[in-house]
N, CA, C and O atoms as CSV, one atom per row, in Angstrom:
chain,resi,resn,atom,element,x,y,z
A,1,UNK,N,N,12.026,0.340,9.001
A,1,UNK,CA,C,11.069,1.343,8.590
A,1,UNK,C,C,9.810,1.184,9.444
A,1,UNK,O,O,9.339,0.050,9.533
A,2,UNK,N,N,9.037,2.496,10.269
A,2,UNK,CA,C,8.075,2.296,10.733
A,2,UNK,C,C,6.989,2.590,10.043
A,2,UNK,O,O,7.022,3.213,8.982
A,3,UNK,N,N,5.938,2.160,10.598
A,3,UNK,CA,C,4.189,2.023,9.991
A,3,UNK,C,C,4.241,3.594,9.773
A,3,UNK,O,O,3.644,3.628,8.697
A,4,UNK,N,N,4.611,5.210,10.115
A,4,UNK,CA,C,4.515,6.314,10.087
A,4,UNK,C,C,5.213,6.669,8.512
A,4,UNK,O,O,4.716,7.535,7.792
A,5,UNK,N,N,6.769,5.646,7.994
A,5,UNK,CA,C,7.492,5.965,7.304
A,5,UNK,C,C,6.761,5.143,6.017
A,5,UNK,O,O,6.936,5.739,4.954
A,6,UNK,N,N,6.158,4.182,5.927
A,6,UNK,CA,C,5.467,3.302,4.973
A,6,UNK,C,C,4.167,4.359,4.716
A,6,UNK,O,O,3.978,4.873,3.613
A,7,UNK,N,N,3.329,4.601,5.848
A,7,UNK,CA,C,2.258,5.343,5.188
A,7,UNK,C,C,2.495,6.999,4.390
A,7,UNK,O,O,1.829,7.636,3.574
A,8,UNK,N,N,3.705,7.234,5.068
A,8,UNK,CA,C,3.709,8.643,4.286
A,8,UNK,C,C,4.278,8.207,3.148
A,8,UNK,O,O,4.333,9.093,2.295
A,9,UNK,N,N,4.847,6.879,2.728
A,9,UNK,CA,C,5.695,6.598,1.122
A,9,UNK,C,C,4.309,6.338,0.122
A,9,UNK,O,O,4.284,6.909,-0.969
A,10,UNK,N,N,3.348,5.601,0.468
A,10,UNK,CA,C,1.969,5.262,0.114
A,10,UNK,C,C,1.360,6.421,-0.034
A,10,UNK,O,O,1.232,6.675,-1.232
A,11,UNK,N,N,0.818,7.443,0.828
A,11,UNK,CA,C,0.272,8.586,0.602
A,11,UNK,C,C,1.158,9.621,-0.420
A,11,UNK,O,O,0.635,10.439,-1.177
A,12,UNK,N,N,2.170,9.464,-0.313
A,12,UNK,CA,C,3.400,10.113,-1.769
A,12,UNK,C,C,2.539,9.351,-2.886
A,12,UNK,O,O,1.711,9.951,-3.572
A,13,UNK,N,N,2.757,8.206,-2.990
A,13,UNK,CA,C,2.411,7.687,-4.312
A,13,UNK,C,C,1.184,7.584,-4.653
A,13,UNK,O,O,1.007,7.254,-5.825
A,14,UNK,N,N,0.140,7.781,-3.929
A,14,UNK,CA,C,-1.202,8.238,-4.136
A,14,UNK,C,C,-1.408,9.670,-4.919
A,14,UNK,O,O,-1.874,10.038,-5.998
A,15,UNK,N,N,-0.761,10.303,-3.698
A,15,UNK,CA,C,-1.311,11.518,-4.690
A,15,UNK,C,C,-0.558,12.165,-6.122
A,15,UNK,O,O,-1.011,12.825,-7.057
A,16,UNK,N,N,0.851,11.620,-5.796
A,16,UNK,CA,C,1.531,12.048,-7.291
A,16,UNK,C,C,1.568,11.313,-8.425
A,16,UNK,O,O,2.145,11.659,-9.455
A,17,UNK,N,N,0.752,9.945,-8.206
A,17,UNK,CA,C,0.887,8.978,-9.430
A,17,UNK,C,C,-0.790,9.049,-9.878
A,17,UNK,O,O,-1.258,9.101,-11.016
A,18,UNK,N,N,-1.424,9.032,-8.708
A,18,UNK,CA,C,-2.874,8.481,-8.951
A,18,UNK,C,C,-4.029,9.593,-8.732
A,18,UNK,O,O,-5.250,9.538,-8.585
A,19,UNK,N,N,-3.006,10.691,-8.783
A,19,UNK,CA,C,-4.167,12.128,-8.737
A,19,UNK,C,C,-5.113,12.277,-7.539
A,19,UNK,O,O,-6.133,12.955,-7.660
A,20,UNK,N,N,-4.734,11.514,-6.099
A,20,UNK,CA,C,-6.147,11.544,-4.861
A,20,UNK,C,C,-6.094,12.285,-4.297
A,20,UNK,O,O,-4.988,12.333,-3.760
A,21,UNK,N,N,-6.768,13.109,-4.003
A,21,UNK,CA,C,-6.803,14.233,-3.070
A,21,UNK,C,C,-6.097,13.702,-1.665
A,21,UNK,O,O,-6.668,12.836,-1.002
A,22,UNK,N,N,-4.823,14.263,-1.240
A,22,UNK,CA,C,-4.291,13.861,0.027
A,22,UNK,C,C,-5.752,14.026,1.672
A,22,UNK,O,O,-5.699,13.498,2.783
A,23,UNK,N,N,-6.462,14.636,1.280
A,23,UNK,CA,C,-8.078,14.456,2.270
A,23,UNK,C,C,-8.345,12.766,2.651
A,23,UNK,O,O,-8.528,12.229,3.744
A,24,UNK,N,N,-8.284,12.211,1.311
A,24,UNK,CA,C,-8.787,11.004,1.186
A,24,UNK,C,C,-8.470,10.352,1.715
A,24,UNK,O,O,-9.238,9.547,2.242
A,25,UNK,N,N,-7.216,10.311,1.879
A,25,UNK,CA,C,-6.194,9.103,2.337
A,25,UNK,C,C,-5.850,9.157,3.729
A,25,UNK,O,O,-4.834,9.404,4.378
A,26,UNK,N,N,-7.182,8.804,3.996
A,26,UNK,CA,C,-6.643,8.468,5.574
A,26,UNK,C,C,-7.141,6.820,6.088
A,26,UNK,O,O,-8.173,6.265,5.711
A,27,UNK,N,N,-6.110,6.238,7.036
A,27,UNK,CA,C,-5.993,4.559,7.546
A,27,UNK,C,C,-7.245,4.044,6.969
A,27,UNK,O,O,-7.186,3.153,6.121
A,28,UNK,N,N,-8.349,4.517,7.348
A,28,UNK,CA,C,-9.444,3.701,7.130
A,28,UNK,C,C,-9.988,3.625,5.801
A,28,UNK,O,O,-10.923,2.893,5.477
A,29,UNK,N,N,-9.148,4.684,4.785
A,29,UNK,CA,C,-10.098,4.383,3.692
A,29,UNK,C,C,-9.725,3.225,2.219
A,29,UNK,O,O,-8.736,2.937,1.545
A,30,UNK,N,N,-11.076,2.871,2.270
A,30,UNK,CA,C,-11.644,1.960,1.553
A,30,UNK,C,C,-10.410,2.022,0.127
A,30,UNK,O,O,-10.303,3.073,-0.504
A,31,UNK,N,N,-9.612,0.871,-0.217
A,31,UNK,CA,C,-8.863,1.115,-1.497
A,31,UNK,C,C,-9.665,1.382,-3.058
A,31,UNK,O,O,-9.527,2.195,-3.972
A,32,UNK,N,N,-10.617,0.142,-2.763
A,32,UNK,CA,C,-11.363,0.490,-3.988
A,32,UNK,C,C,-12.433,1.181,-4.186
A,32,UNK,O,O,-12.619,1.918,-5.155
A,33,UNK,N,N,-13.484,0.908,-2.936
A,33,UNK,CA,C,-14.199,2.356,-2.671
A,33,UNK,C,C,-14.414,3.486,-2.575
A,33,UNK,O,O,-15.318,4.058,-3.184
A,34,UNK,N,N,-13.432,4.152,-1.599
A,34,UNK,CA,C,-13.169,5.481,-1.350
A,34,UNK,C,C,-12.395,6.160,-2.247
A,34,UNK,O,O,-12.680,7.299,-2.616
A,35,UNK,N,N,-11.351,5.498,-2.664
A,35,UNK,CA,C,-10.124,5.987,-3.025
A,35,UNK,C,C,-10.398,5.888,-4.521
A,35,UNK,O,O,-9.887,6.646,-5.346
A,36,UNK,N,N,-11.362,4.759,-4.852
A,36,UNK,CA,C,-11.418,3.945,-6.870
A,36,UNK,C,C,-10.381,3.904,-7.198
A,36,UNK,O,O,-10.074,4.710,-8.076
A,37,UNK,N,N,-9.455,3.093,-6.750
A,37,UNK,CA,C,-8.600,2.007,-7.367
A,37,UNK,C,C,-9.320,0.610,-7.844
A,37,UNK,O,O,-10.213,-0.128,-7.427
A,38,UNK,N,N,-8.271,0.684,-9.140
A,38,UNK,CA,C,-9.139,-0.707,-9.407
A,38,UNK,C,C,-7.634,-1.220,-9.370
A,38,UNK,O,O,-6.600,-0.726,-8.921
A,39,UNK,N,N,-8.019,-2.769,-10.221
A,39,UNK,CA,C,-7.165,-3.762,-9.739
A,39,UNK,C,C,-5.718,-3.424,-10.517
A,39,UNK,O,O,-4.614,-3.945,-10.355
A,40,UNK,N,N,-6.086,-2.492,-11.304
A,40,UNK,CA,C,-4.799,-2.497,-12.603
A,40,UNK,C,C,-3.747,-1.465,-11.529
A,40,UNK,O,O,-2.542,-1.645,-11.349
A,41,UNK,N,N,-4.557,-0.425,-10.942
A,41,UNK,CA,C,-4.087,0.674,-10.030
A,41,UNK,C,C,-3.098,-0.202,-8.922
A,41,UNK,O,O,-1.881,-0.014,-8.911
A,42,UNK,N,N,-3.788,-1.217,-7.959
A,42,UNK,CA,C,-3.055,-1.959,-7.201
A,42,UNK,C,C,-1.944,-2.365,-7.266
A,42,UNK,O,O,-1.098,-2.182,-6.390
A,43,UNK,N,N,-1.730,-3.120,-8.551
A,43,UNK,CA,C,-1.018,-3.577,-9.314
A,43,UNK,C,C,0.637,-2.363,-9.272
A,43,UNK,O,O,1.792,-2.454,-8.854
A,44,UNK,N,N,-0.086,-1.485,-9.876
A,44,UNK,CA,C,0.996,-0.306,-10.350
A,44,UNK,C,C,1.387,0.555,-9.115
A,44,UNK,O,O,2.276,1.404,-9.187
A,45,UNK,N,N,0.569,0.258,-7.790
A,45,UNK,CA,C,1.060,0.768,-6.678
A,45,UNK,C,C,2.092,-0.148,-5.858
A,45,UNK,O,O,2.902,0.168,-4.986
A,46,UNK,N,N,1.808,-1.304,-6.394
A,46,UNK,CA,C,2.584,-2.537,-5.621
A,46,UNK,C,C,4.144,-1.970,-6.637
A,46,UNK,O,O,5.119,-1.503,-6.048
A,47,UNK,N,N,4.122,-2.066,-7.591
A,47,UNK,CA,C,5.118,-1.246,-8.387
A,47,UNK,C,C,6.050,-0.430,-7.599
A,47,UNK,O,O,7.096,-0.805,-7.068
A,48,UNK,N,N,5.599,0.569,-7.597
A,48,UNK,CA,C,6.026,1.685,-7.262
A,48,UNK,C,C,6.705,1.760,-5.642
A,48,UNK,O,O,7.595,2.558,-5.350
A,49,UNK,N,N,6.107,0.778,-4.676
A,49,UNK,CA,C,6.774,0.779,-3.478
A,49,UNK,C,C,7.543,-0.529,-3.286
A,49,UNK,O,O,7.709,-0.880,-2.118
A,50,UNK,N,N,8.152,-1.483,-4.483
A,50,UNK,CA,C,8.882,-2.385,-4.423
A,50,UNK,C,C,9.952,-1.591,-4.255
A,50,UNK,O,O,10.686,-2.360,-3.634
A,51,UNK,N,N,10.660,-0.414,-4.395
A,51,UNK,CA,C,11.738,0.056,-4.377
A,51,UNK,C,C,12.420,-0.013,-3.073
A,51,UNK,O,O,13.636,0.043,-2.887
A,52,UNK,N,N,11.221,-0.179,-1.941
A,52,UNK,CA,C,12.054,-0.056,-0.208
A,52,UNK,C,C,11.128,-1.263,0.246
A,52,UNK,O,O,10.324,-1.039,1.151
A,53,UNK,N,N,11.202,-2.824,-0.453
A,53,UNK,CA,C,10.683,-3.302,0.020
A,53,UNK,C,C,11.854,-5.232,0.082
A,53,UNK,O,O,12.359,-5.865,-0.845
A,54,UNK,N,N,11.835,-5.454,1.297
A,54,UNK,CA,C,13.477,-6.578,0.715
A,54,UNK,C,C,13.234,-7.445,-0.241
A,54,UNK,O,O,14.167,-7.705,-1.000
A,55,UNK,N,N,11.790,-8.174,-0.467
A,55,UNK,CA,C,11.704,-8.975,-1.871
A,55,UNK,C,C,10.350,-8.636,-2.039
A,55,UNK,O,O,9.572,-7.777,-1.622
A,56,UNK,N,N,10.331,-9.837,-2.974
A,56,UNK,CA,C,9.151,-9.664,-3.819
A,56,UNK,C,C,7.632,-10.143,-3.044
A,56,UNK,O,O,7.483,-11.005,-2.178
A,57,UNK,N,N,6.683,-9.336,-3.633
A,57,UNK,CA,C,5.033,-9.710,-2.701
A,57,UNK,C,C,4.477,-10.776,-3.387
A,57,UNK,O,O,4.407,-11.109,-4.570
A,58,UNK,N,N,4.015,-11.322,-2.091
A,58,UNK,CA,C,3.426,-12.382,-2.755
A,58,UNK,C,C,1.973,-12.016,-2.807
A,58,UNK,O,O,1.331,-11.593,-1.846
A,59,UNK,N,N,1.463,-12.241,-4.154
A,59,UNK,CA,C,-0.169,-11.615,-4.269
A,59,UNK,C,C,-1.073,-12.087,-3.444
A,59,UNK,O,O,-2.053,-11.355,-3.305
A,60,UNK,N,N,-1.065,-13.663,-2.491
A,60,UNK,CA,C,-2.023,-13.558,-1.948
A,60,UNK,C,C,-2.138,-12.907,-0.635
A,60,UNK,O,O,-3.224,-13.019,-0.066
A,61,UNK,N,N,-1.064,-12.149,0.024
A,61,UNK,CA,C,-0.655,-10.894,0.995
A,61,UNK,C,C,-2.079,-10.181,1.173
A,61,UNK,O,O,-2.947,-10.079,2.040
A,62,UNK,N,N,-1.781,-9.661,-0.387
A,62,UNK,CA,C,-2.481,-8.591,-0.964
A,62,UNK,C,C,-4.137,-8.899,-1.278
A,62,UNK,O,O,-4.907,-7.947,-1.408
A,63,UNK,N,N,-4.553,-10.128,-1.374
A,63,UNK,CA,C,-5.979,-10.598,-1.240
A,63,UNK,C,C,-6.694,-10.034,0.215
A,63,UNK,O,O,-7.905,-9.833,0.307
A,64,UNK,N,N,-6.242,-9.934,0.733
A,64,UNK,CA,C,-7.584,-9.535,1.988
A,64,UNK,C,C,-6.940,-8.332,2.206
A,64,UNK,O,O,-6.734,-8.219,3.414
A,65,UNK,N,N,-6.434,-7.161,1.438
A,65,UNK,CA,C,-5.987,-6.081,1.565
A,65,UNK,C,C,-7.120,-5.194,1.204
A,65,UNK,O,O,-7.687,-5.346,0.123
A,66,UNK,N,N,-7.543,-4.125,2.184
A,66,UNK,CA,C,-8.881,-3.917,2.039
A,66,UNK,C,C,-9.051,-2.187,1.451
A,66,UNK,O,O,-9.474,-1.596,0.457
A,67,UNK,N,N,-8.088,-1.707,3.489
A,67,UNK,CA,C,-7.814,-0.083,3.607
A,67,UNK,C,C,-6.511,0.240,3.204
A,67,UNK,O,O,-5.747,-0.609,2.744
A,68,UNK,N,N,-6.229,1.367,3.344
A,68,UNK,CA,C,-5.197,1.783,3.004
A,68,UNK,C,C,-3.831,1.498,4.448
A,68,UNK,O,O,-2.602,1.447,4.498
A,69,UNK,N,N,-4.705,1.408,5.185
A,69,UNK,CA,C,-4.101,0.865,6.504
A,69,UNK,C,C,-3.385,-0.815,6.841
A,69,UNK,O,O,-2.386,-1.206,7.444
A,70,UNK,N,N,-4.527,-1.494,6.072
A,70,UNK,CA,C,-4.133,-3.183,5.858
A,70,UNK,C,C,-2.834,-2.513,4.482
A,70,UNK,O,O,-2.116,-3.510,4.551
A,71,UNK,N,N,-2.436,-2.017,3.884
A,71,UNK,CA,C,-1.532,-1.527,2.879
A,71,UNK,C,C,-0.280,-1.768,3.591
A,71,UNK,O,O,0.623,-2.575,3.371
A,72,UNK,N,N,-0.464,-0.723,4.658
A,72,UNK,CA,C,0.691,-0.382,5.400
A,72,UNK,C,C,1.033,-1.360,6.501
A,72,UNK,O,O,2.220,-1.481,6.804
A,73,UNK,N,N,0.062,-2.111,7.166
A,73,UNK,CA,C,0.421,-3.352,8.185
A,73,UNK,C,C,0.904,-4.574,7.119
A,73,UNK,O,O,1.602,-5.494,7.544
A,74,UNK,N,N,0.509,-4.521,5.792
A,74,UNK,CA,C,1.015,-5.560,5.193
A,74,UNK,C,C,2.587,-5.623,4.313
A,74,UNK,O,O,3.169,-6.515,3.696
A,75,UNK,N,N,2.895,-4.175,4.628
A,75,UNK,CA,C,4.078,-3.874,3.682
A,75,UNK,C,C,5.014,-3.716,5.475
A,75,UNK,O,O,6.210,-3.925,5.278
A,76,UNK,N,N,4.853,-3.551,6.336
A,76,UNK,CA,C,5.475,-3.120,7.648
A,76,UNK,C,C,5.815,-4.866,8.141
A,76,UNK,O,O,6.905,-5.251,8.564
A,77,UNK,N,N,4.450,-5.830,7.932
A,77,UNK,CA,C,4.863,-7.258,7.995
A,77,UNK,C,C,5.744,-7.836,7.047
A,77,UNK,O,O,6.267,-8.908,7.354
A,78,UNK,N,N,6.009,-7.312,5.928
A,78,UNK,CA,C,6.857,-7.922,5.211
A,78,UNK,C,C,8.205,-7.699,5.341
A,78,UNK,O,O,8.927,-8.691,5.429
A,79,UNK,N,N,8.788,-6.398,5.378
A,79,UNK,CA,C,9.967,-5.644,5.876
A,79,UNK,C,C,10.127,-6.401,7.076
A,79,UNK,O,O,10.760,-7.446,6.929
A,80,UNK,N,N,9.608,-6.073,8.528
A,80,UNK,CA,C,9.870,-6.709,9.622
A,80,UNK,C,C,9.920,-8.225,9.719
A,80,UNK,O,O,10.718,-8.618,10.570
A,81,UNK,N,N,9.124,-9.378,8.916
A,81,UNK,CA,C,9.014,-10.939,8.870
A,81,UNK,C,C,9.418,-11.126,7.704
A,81,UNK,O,O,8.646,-11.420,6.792
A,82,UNK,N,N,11.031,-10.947,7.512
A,82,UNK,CA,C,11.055,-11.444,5.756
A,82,UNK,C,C,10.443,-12.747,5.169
A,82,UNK,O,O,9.817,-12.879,4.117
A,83,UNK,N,N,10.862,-13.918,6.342
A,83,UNK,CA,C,10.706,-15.332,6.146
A,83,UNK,C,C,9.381,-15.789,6.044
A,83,UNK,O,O,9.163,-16.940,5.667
A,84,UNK,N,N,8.073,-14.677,6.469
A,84,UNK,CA,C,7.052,-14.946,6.372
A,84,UNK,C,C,5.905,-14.551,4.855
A,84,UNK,O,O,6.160,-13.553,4.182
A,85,UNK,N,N,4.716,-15.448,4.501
A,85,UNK,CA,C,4.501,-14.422,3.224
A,85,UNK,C,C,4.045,-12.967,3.888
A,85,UNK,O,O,3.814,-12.001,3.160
């Protein structure tokens, strides 16, 4: 799966789960800033894209996960480096 096929699965689940205006969601923006996700939201987005993902995330991945872009380089590193967190 490429970084093009991850961000359009992320931008799906943005706007049909979490109501964001598809405007918003572009690489650079801010998860909890721009977008107001909070942590419960994260949570339920990490959810939702375990379905095309080979195992399970490890939360501290997801600690310096900032944009919506670190989203997609961190879900594209996991698919591509299984063996790595």
């Amino acid at each position: 799966m490429e970084k093009q096929e991850i961000y359009d699965k992320i931008k799906a689940a943005l706007i049909d789960d979490f109501d964001i205006k598809a405007e918003k969601l572009v690489p650079e923006a801010r998860l909890y800033e721009d977008l107001e996700l909070d942590s419960i939201d994260a949570v339920d987005l990490i959810v939702k894209l375990k379905s095309f993902l080979p195992r399970n995330i490890d939360p501290e991945v997801f600690k310096a996960v900032r944009t919506l872009q670190d989203v997609v380089d961190a879900i594209y590193n996991l698919i591509h480096n299984p063996e790595s967190k």
